[in-house]
C-alpha angles and dihedrals in degrees: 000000000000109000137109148155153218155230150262145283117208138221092295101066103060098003135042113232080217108042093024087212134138104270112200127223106272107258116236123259116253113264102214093175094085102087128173089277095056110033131118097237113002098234119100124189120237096253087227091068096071094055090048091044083059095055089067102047140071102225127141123245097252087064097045085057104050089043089052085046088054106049083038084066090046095045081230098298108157110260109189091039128069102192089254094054150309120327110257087229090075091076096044078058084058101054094053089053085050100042085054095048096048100044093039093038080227110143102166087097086068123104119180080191094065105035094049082058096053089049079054096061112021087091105059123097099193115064120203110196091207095058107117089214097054082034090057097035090059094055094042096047090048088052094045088054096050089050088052094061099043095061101034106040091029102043120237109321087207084072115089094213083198094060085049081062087240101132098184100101126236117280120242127237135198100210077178089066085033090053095041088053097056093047090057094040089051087234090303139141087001092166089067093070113008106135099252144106112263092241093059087075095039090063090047095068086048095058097045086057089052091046091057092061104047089107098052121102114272108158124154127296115220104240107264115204094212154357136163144162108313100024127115131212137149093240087072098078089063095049101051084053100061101039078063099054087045084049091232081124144017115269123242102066118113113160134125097232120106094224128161101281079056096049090051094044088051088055099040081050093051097044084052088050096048089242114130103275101237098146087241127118112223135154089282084054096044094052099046080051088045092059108116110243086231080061094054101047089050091059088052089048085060098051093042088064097058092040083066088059087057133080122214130295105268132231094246146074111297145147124231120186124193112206092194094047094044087227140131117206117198101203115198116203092348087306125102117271106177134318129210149182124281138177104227124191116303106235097263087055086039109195104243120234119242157104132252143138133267117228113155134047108201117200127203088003132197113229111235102202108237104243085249090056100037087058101037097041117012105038083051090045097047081045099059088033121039088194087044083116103057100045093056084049080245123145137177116272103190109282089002145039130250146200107240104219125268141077105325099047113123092231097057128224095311140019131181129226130215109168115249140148092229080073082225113141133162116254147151120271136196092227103091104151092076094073097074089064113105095221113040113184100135105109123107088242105290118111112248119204123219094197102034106160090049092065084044092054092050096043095049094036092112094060103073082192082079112073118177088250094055092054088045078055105048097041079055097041096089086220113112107234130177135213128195130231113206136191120316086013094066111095132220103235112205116198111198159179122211117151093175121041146139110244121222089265088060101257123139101232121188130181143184119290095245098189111028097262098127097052087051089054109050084045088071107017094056086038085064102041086051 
């Protein structure tokens, strides 16, 4: 699963802590070395029109400014005209417009006004700089791209990401360095560095596939208690048909007998849903099959959507948890090192989404009772049993109570800190058998690890001073004992939640939307598109 996220910028950057006003992004100082020889285009705008173009029009001041920065770096060169016509980027611009409206079904991008400019002019082969409609066309075209981006690479401003309970801020993006690179790059290879995660378009393949079958039939199956390898039924037809819309499976088959393709496109259905992959259709098989296509491209429109909040995967170290999918994925120089099982918080103890970075890996620790449990467990519990402590291995620690370290701990042998103010960190548990659920949602919001040692062993594998055997050791000593991650070893920890996503096999995955989240979203995010 290729997707991460990134951090925040304080009260500096838009407002200042002493006026408490709105601060704008500093314009760019004007570049006068570009003259007429060495200029990208050879037309250059009158500076005035700018000023003028912005009379006419309602933008805030954030955007007057980019749009003067980036006309500053250009010393005012054209940007969208050659003069001998209009740069074929433009319609590369276009397409991405396009390609957006048509797979968000958001249409508010669109302006008749400006498109009916561009018909006007597409067609000239002699360019003159003073002309108010190429004058005006330039400076339309270069806010409506920075519009673009913002709404398509940043995610609709209007959605307060907070009130969505998702607490890893926005990304920022620059749409001047994304413009400029599609000027030098002649609208090509925009994929290469358009300012997205690389599971946004992903997803939008995806979506593009699910959009081509909305027409088709999808009505309904009736439950069916069980089917495995040898039987026959006529609900096997349908269900090969649509395992191979879906491409779990390769069209053309239409029989009614359950044989060995069906039995390894019903596996390769249930991994994708998150269901345990037996081969075997059963009531939890049919009603992931059941679920309307309309139902499925608004859950990657969703996602989407959060995927827009997001930068790019880096090329470094870094965890990503996904509290939907109950896995942990180690990532080594930005590729998939191993992934494995985790609890995450029940809904109640809901798992908080953020980012932060581990820096300690603490062996054979004590358990330190959160104040809520302490009064609503283990006060009661001390209450009905005077020896409840010390058969828990508990013991007063000043003010509060505590875990002493070893098997039993409810933190296991290991447990990893990234600083937060949510008090949520990744550990061990003695409480294995949960990780064979398929939904595990029962933690109190912290993020338990079914192969802890293994996550010890990668983060410490540059310190030859940490075998294998020494941190067997030190997770069994009973002695709590801290080691410190430093620099480039600490790792940025992203806590997610992504119901709808490609794997790194290429598979589009969805899961069930274990906190609400989803409903909340498309509450606000379809309201707006309606």
């Amino acid at each position: 699963m290729r997707i991460l996220f990134l951090f925040v910028i304080a009260c500096g950057l838009f407002a200042s802590c002493k006026t408490k006003e709105k601060q704008q992004p500093e314009i760019a100082v004007r570049d006068t070395t570009i003259k007429v020889e060495n200029s990208f285009t050879e037309l250059f705008i009158d500076t005035t029109a700018l000023g003028r173009f912005v009379e006419t029009r309602s933008m805030q001041d954030s955007l007057v400014n980019k749009i003067q920065s980036f006309y500053n770096r250009r010393n005012y060169q054209f940007a969208w005209f050659f003069p001998d016509g209009m740069a074929d980027f433009v319609h590369s611009f276009l397409s991405l417009q396009n390609d957006y409206i048509h797979d968000s079904g958001d249409s508010s991008l669109y302006d008749p006004k400006l498109m009916s400019q561009i018909d006007s002019l597409k067609t000239l082969k002699r360019i003159i700089p003073t002309d108010p409609l190429v004058i005006d066309t330039e400076l339309a075209l270069t806010e409506h791209f920075f519009k673009y981006t913002e709404k398509a690479y940043s995610g609709d401003g209007s959605i307060n990401i907070q009130e969505l309970n998702w607490f890893i801020p926005r990304k920022k993006i620059n749409p001047g360095a994304f413009l400029d690179s599609l000027l030098k790059n002649k609208g090509e290879n925009v994929a290469s560095y358009e300012p997205v995660n690389r599971q946004y378009n992903l997803l939008k393949e995806q979506l593009r596939l699910y959009n081509s079958l909305k027409n088709e039939e999808w009505t309904e199956l009736e439950p069916v208690k069980k089917l495995k390898r040898g039987d026959s039924s006529p609900v096997i037809s349908e269900i090969k048909r649509r395992l191979a819309l879906l491409q779990d499976m390769e069209p053309g088959d239409s029989t009614k007998i359950f044989d060995s393709t069906l039995v390894e496109a019903v596996k390769s259905f249930q991994a994708r849903m998150g269901l345990k992959a037996s081969g075997e259709i059963g009531p939890a098989f049919v009603k992931e099959l059941n679920v309307p296509v309309s139902e499925r491209i608004r859950l990657m429109l969703i996602n989407m959507e959060r995927i827009r909040w997001v930068p790019a995967a880096p090329a470094t170290d870094y965890i990503l948890v996904n509290i939907p999918e109950f896995r942990l994925h180690m990532y080594e120089k930005g590729e998939l090192a191993f992934d494995m099982n985790v609890v995450v918080g029940s809904e109640a103890h809901s798992t908080v989404i953020f980012a932060g970075k581990l820096n300690q890996v603490v062996f054979s620790p004590y358990w330190n009772i959160p104040p809520s449990i302490l009064k609503n467990e283990i006060l009661p519990g001390i209450k009905k049993n005077k020896n409840y402590l010390a058969r828990h291995n508990m013991e007063w620690n000043g003010n509060s109570v505590r875990q002493k370290p070893g098997k039993s701990n409810s933190l296991g042998l290991v447990k990893f800190l990234f600083p937060n103010s949510y008090n949520i960190y990744l550990h061990d548990t003695p409480s294995k058998s949960l990780f064979g659920e398929s939904q595990r949602a029962f933690s109190h919001g912290c993020i338990r690890l079914s192969e802890p040692k293994k996550l010890a062993e990668f983060l410490l594998r540059k310190d030859s001073a940490w075998t294998s055997e020494k941190i067997t050791a030190a997770m069994n000593s009973g002695k709590e004992k801290y080691v410190r991650l430093r620099g480039e070893n600490e790792i940025p920890v992203f806590i997610g939640y992504f119901t709808a996503w490609v794997d790194h096999t290429g598979k589009l995955n969805f899961r069930k939307d274990v906190y609400g989240h989803d409903k909340k979203m498309a509450e606000r995010l379809f309201a707006l598109a309606e």
